[in-house]
Backbone as XML, in Angstrom:
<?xml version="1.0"?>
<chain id="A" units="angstrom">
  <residue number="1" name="UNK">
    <atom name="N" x="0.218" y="-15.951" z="-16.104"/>
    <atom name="CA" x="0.488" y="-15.776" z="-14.691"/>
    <atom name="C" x="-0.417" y="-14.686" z="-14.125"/>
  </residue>
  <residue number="2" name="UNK">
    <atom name="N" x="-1.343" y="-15.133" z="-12.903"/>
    <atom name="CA" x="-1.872" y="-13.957" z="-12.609"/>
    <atom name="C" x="-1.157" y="-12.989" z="-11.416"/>
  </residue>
  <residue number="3" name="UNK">
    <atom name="N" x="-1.617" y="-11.841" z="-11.688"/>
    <atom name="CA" x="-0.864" y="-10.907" z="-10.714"/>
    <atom name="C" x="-1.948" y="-10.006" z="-10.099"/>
  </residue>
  <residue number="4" name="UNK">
    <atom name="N" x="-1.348" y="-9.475" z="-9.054"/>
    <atom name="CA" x="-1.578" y="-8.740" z="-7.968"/>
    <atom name="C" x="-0.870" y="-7.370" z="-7.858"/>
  </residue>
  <residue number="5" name="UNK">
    <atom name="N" x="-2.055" y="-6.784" z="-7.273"/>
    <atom name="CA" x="-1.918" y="-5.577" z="-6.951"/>
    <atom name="C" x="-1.984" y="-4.634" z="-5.271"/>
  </residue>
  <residue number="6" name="UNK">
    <atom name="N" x="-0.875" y="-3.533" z="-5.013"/>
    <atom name="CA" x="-1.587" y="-2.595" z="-3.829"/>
    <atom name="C" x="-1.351" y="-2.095" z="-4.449"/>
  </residue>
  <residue number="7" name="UNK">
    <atom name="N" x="-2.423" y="-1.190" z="-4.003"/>
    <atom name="CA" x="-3.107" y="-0.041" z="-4.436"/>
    <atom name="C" x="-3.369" y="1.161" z="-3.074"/>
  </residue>
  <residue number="8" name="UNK">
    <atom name="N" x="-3.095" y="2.838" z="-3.368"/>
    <atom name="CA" x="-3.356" y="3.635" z="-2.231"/>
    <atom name="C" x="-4.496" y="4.325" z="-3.119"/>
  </residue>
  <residue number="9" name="UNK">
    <atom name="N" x="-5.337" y="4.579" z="-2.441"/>
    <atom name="CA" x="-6.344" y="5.167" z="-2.772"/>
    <atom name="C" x="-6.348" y="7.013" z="-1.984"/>
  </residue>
  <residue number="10" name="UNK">
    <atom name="N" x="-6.625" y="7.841" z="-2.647"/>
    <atom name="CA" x="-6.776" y="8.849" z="-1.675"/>
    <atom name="C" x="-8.141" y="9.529" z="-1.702"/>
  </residue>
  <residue number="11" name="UNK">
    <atom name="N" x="-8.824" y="9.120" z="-0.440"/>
    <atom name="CA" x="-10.197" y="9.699" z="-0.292"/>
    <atom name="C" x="-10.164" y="11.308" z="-0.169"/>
  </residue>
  <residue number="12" name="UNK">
    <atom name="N" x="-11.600" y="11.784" z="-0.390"/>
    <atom name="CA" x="-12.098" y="13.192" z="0.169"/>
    <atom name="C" x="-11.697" y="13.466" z="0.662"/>
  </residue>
  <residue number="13" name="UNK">
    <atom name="N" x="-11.503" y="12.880" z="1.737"/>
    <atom name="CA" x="-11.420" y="13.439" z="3.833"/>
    <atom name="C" x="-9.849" y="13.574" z="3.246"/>
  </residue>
  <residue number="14" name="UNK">
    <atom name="N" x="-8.876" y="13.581" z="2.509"/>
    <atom name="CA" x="-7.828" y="13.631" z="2.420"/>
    <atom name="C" x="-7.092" y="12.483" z="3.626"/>
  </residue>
  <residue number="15" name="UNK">
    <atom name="N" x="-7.429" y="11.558" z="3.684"/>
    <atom name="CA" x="-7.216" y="10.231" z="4.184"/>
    <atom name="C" x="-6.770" y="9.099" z="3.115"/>
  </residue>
  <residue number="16" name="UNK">
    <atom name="N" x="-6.141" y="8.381" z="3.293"/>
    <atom name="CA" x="-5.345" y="6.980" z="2.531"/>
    <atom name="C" x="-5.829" y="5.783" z="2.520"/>
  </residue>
  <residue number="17" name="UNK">
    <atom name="N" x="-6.103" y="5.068" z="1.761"/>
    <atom name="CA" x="-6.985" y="3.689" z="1.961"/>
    <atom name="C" x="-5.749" y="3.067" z="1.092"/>
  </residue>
  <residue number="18" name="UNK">
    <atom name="N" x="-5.186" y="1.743" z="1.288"/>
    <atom name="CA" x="-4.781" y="0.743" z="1.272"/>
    <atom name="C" x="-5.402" y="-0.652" z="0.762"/>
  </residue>
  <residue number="19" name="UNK">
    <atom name="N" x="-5.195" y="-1.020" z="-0.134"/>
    <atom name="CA" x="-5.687" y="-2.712" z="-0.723"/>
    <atom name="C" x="-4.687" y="-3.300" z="-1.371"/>
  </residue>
  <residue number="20" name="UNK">
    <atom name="N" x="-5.377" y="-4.482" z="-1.717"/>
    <atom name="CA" x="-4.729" y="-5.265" z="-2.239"/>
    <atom name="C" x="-6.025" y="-6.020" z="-3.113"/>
  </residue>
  <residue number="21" name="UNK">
    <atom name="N" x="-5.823" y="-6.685" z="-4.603"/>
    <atom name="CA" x="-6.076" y="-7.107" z="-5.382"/>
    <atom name="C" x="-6.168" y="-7.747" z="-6.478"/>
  </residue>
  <residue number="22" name="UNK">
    <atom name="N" x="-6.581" y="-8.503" z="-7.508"/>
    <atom name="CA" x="-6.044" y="-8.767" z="-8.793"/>
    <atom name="C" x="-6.540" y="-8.168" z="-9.866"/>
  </residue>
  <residue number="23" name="UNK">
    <atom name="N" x="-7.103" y="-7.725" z="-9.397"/>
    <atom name="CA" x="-8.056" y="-6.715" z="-10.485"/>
    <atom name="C" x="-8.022" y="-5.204" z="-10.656"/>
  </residue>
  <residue number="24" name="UNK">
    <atom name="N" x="-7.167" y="-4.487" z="-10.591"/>
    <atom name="CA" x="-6.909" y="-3.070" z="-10.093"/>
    <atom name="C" x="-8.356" y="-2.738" z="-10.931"/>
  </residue>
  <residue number="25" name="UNK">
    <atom name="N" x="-9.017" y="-2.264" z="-12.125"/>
    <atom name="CA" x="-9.554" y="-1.508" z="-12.958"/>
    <atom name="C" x="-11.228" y="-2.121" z="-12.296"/>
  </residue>
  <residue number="26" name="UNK">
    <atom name="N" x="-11.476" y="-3.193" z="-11.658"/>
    <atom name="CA" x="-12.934" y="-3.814" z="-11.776"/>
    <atom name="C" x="-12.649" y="-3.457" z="-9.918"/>
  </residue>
  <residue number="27" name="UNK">
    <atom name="N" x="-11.456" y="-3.204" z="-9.265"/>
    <atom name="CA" x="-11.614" y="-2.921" z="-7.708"/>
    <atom name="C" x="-12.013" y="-1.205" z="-7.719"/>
  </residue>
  <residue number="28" name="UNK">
    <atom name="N" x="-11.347" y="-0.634" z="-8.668"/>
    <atom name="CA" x="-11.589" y="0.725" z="-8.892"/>
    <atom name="C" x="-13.140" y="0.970" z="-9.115"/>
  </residue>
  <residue number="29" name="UNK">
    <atom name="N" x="-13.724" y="0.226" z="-10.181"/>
    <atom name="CA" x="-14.631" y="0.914" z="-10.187"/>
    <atom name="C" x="-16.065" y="0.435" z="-9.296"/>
  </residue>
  <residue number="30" name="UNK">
    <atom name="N" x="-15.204" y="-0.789" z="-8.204"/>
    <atom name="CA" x="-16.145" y="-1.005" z="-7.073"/>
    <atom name="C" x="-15.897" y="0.210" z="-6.169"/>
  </residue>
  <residue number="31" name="UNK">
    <atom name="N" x="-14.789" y="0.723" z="-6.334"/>
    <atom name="CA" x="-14.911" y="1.787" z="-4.641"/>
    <atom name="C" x="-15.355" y="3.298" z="-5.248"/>
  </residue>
  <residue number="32" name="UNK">
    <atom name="N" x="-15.510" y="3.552" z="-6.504"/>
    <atom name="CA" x="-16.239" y="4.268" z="-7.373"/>
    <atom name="C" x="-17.799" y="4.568" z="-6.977"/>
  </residue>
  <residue number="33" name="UNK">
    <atom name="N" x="-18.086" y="3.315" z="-7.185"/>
    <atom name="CA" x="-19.615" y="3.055" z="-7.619"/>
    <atom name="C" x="-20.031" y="2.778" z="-5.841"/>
  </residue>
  <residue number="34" name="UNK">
    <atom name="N" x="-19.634" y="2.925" z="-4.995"/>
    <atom name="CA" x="-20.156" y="2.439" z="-4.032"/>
    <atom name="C" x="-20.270" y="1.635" z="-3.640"/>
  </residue>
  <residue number="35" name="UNK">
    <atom name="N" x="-20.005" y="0.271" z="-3.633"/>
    <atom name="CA" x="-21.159" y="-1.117" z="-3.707"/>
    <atom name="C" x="-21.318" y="-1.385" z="-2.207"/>
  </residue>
  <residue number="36" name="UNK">
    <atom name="N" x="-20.667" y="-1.114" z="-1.114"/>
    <atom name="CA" x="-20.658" y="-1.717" z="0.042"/>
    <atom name="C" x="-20.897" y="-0.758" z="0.762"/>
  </residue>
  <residue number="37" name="UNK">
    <atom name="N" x="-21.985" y="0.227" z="1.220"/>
    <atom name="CA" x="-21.793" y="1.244" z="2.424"/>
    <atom name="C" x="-21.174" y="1.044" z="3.577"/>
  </residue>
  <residue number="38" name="UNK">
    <atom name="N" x="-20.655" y="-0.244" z="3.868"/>
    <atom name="CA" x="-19.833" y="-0.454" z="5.113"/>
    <atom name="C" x="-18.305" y="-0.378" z="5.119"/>
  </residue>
  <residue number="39" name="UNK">
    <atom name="N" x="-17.973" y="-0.339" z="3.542"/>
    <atom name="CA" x="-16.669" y="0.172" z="3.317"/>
    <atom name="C" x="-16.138" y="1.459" z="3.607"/>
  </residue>
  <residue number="40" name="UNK">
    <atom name="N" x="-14.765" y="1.771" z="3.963"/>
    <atom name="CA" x="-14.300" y="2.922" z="4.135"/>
    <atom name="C" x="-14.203" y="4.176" z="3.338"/>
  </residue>
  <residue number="41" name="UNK">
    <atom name="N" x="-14.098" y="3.452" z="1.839"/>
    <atom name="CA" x="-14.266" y="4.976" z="1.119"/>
    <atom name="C" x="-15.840" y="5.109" z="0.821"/>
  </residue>
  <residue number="42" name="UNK">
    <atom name="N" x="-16.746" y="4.385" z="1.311"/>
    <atom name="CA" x="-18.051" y="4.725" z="1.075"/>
    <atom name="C" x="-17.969" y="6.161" z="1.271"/>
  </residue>
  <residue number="43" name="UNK">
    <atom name="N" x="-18.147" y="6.440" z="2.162"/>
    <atom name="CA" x="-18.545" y="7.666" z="2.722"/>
    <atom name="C" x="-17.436" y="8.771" z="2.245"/>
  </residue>
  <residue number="44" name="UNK">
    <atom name="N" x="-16.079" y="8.414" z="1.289"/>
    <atom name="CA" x="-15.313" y="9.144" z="1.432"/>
    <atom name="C" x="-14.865" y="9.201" z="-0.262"/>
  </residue>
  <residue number="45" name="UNK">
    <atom name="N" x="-16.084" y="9.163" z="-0.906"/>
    <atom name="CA" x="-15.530" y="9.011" z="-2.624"/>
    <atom name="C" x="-15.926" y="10.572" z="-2.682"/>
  </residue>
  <residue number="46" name="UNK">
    <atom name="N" x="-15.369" y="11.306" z="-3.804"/>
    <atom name="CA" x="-14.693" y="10.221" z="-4.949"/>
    <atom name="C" x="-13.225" y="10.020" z="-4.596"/>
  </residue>
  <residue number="47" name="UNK">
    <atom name="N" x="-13.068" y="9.188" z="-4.888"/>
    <atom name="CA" x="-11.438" y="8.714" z="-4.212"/>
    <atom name="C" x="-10.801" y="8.256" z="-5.590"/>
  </residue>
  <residue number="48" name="UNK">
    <atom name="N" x="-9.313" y="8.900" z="-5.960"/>
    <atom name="CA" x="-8.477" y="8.768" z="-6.350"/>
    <atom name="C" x="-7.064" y="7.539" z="-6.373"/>
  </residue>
  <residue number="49" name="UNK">
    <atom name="N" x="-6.705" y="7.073" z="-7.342"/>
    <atom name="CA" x="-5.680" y="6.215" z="-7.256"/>
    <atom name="C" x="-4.634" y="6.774" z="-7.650"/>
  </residue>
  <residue number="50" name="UNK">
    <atom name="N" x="-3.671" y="6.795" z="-6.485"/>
    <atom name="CA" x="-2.374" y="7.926" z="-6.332"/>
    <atom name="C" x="-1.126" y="6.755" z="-6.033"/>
  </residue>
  <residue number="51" name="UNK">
    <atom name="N" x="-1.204" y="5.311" z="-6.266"/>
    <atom name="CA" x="-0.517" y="4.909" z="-6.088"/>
    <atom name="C" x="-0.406" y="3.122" z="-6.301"/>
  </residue>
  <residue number="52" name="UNK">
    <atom name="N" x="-0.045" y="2.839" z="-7.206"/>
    <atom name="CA" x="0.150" y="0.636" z="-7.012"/>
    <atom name="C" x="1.192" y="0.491" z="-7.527"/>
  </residue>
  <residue number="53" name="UNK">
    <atom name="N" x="1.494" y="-1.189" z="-7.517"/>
    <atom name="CA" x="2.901" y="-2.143" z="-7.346"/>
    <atom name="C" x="2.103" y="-3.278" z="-7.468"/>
  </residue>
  <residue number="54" name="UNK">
    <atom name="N" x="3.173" y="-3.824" z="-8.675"/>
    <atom name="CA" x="2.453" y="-5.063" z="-9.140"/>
    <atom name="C" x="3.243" y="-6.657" z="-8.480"/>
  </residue>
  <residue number="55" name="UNK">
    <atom name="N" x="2.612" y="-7.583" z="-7.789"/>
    <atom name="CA" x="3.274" y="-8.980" z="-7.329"/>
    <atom name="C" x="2.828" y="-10.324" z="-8.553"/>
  </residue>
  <residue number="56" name="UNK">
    <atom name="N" x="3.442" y="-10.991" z="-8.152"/>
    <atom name="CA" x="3.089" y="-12.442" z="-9.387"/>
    <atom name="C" x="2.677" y="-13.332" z="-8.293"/>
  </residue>
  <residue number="57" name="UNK">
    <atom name="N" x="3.057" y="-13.172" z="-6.954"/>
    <atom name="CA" x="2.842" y="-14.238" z="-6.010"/>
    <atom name="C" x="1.651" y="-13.020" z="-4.475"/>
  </residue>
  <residue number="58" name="UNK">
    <atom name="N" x="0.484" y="-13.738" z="-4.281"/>
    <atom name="CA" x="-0.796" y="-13.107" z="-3.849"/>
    <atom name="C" x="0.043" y="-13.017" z="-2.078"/>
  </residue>
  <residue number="59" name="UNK">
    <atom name="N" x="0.645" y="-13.979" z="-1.651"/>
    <atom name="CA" x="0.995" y="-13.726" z="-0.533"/>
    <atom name="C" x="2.156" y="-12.531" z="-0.212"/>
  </residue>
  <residue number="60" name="UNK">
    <atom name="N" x="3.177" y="-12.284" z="-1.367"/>
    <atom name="CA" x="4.029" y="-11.337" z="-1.095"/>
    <atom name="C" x="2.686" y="-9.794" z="-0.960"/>
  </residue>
  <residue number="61" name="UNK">
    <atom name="N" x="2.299" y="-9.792" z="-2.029"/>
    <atom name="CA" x="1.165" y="-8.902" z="-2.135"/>
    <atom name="C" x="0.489" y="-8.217" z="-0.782"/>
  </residue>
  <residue number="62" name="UNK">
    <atom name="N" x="-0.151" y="-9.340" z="0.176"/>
    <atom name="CA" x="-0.514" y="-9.520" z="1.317"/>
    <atom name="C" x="0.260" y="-9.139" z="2.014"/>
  </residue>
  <residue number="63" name="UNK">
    <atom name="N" x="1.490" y="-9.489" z="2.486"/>
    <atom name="CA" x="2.185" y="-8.928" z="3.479"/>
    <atom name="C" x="2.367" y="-7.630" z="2.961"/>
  </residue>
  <residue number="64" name="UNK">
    <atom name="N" x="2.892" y="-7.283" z="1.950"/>
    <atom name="CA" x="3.207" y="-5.795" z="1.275"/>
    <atom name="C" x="2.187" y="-4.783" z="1.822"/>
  </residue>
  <residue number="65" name="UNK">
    <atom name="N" x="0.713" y="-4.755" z="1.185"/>
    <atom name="CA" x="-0.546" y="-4.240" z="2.167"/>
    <atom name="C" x="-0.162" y="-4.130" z="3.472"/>
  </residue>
  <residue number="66" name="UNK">
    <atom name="N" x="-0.028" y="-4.995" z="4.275"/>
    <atom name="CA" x="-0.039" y="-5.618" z="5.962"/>
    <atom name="C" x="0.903" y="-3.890" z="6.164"/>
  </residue>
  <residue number="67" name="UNK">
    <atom name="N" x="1.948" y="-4.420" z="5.438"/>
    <atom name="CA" x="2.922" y="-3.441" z="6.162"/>
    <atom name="C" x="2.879" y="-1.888" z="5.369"/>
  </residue>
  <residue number="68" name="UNK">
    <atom name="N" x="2.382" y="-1.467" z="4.368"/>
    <atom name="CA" x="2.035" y="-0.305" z="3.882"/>
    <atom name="C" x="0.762" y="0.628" z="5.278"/>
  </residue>
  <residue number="69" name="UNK">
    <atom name="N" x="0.051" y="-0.591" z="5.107"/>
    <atom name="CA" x="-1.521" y="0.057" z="6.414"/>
    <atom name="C" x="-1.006" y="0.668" z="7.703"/>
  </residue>
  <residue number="70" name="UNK">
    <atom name="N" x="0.411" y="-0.206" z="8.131"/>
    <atom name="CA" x="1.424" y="0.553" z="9.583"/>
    <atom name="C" x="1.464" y="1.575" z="8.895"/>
  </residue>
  <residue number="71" name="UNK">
    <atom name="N" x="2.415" y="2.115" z="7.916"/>
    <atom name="CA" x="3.207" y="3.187" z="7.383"/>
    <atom name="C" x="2.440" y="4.828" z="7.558"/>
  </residue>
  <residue number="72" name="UNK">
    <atom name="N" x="3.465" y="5.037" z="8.330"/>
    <atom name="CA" x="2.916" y="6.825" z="8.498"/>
    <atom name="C" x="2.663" y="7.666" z="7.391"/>
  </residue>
  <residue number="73" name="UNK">
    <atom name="N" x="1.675" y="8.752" z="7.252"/>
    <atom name="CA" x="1.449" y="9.167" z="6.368"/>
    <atom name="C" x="2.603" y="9.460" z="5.401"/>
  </residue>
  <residue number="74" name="UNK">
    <atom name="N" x="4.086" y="10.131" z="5.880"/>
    <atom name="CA" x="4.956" y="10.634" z="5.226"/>
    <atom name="C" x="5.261" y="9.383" z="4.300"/>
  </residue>
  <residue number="75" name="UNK">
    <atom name="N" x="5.333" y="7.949" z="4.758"/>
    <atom name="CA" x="5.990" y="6.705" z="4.412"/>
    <atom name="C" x="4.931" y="6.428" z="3.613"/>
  </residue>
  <residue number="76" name="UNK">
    <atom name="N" x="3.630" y="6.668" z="3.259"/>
    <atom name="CA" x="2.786" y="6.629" z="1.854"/>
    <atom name="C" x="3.329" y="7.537" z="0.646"/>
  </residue>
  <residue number="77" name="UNK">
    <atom name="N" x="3.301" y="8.472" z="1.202"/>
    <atom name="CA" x="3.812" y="9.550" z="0.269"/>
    <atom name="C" x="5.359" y="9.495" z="-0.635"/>
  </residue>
  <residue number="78" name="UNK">
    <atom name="N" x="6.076" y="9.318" z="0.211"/>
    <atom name="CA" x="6.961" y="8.604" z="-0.215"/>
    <atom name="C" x="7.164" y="7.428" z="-1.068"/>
  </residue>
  <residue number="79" name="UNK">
    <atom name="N" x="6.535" y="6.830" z="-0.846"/>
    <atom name="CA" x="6.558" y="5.883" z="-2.228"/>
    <atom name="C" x="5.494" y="6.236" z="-3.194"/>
  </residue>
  <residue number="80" name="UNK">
    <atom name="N" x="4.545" y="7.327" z="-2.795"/>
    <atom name="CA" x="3.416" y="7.603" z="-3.904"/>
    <atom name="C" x="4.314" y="8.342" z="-5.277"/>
  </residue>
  <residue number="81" name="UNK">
    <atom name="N" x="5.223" y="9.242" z="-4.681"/>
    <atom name="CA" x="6.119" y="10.142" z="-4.973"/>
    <atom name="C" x="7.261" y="9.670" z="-5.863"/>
  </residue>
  <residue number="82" name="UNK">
    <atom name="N" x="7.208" y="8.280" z="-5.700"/>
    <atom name="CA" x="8.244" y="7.280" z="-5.993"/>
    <atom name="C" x="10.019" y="7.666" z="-5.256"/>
  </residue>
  <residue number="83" name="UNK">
    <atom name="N" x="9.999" y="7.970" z="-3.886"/>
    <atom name="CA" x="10.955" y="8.496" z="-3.081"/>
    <atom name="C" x="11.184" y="7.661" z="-2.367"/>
  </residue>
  <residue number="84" name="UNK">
    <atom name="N" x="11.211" y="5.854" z="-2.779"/>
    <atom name="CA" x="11.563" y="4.951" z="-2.217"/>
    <atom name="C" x="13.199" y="4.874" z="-1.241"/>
  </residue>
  <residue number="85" name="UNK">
    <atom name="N" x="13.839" y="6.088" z="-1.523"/>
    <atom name="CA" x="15.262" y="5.922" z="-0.971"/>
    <atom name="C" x="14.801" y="6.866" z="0.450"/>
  </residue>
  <residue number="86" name="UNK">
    <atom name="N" x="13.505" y="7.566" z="0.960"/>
    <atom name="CA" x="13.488" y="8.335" z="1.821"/>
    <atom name="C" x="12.715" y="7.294" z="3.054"/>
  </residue>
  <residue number="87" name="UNK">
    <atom name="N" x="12.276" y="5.748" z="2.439"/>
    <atom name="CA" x="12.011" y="5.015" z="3.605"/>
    <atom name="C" x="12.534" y="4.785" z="5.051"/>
  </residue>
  <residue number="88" name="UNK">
    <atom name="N" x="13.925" y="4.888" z="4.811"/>
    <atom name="CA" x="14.541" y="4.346" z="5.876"/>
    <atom name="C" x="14.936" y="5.316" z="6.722"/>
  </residue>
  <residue number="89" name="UNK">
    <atom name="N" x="14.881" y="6.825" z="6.260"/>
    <atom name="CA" x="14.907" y="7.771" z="7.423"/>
    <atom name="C" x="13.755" y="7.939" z="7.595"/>
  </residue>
  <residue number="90" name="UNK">
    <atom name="N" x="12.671" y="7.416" z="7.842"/>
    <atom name="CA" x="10.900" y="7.749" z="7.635"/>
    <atom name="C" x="10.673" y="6.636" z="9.168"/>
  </residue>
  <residue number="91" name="UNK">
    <atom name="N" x="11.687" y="5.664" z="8.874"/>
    <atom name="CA" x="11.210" y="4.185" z="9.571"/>
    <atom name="C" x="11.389" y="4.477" z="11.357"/>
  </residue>
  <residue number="92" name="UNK">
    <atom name="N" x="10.099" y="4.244" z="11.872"/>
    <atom name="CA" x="10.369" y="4.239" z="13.439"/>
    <atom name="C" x="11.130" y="3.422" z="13.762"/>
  </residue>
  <residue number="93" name="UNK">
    <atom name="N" x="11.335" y="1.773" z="13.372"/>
    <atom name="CA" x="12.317" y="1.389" z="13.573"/>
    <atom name="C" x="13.227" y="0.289" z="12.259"/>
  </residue>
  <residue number="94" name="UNK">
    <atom name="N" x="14.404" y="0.468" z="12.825"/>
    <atom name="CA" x="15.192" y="0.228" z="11.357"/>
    <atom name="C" x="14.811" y="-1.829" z="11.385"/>
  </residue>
  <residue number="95" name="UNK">
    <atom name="N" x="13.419" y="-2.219" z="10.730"/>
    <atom name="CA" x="13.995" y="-3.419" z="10.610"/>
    <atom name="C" x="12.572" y="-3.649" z="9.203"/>
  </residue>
  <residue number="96" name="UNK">
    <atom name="N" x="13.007" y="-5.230" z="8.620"/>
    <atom name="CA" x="11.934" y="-4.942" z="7.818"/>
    <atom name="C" x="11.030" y="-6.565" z="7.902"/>
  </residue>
  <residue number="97" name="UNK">
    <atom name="N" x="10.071" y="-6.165" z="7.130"/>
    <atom name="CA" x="9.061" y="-7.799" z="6.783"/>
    <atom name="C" x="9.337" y="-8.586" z="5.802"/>
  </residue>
  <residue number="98" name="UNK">
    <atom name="N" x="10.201" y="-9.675" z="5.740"/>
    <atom name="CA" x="10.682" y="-10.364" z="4.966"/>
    <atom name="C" x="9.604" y="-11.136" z="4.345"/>
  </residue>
  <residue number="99" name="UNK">
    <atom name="N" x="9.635" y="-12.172" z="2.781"/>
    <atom name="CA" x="8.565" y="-12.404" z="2.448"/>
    <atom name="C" x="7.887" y="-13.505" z="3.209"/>
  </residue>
  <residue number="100" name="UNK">
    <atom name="N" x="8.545" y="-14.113" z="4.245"/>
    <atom name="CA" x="8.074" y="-15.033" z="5.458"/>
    <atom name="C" x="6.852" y="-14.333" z="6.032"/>
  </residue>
  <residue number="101" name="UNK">
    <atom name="N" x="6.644" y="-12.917" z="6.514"/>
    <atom name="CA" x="6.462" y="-12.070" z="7.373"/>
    <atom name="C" x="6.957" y="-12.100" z="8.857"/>
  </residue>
  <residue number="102" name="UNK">
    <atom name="N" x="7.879" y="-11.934" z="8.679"/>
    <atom name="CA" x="9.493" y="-12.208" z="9.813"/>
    <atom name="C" x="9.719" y="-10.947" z="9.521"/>
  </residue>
  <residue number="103" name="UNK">
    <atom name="N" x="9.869" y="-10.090" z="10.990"/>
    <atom name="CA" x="10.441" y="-9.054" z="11.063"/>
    <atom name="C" x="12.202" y="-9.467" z="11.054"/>
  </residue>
  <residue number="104" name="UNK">
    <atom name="N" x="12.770" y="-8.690" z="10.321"/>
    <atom name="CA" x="14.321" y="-8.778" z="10.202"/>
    <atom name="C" x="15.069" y="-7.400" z="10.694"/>
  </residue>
  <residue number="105" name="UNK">
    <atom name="N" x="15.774" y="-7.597" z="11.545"/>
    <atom name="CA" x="16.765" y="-6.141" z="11.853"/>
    <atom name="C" x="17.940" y="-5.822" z="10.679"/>
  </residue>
  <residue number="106" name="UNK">
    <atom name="N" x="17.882" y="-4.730" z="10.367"/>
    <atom name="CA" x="18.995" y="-4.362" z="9.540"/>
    <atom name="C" x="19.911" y="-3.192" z="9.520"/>
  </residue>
  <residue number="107" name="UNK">
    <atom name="N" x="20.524" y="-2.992" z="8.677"/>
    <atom name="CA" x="21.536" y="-1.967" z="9.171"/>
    <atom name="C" x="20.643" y="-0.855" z="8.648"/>
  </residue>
  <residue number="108" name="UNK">
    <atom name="N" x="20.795" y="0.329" z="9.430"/>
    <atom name="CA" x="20.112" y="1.420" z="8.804"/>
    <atom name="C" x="20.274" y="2.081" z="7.350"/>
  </residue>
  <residue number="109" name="UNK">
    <atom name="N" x="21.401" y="1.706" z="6.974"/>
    <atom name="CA" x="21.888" y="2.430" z="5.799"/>
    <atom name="C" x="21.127" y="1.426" z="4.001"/>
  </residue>
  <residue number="110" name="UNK">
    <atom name="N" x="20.751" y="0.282" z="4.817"/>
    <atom name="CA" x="20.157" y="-0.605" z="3.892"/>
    <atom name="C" x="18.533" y="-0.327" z="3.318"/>
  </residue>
  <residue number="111" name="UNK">
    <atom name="N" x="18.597" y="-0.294" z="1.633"/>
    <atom name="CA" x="17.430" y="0.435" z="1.629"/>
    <atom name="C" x="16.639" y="-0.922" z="1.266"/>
  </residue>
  <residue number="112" name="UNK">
    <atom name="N" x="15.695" y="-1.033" z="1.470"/>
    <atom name="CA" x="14.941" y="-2.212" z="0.726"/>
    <atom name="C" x="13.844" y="-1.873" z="-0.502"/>
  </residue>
  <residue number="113" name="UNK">
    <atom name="N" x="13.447" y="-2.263" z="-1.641"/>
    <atom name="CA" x="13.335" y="-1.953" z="-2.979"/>
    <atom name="C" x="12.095" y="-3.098" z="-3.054"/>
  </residue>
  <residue number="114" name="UNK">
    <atom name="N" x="11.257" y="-3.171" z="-3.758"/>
    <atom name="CA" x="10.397" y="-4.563" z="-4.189"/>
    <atom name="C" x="9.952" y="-4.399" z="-5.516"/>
  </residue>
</chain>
């Protein structure tokens, strides 16, 4: 079964980069090595991996990214930290991205886990 990865990267500039992949170790040592000067950590290596979560299915993966890239700095950290229970007081608003990518309203007290 192949699997998938996000991944937070933390650049120089002390800034957060966000992906998604199947290859964590051969994506690493593309944003390493440079390969694309039009990429974001070009300019911002050496950049660190401070954070991934592994999927079996590429689209949950995808939305997962989608909605990590919104997430305020504190709401990276928080799960970098593995402080997944501090999401939902973090959240501007209480609802979440189901694996449809359907925003869902929920009760605030509900934590969501993946």
């Amino acid at each position: 079964m192949k699997r998938y990865y996000v991944y937070i990267l933390k650049c120089s500039d002390n800034s957060y980069y966000t992906g998604v992949t199947n290859d964590i170790e051969k994506r690493m040592q593309y944003h390493i090595a440079g390969v694309n000067p039009d990429s974001y950590t070009y300019s911002r290596r050496p950049v660190e991996l401070v954070f991934h979560t592994e999927f079996n299915d590429v689209n949950q993966a995808i939305v997962f990214e989608k909605q990590v890239k919104g997430w305020s700095r504190k709401k990276k950290e928080a799960i970098m930290n593995d402080e997944w229970e501090k999401l939902p007081n973090l959240s501007k608003e209480k609802s979440r991205i189901d694996d449809t990518g359907l925003v869902i309203l929920r009760e605030p007290d509900d934590i969501i886990l993946i």
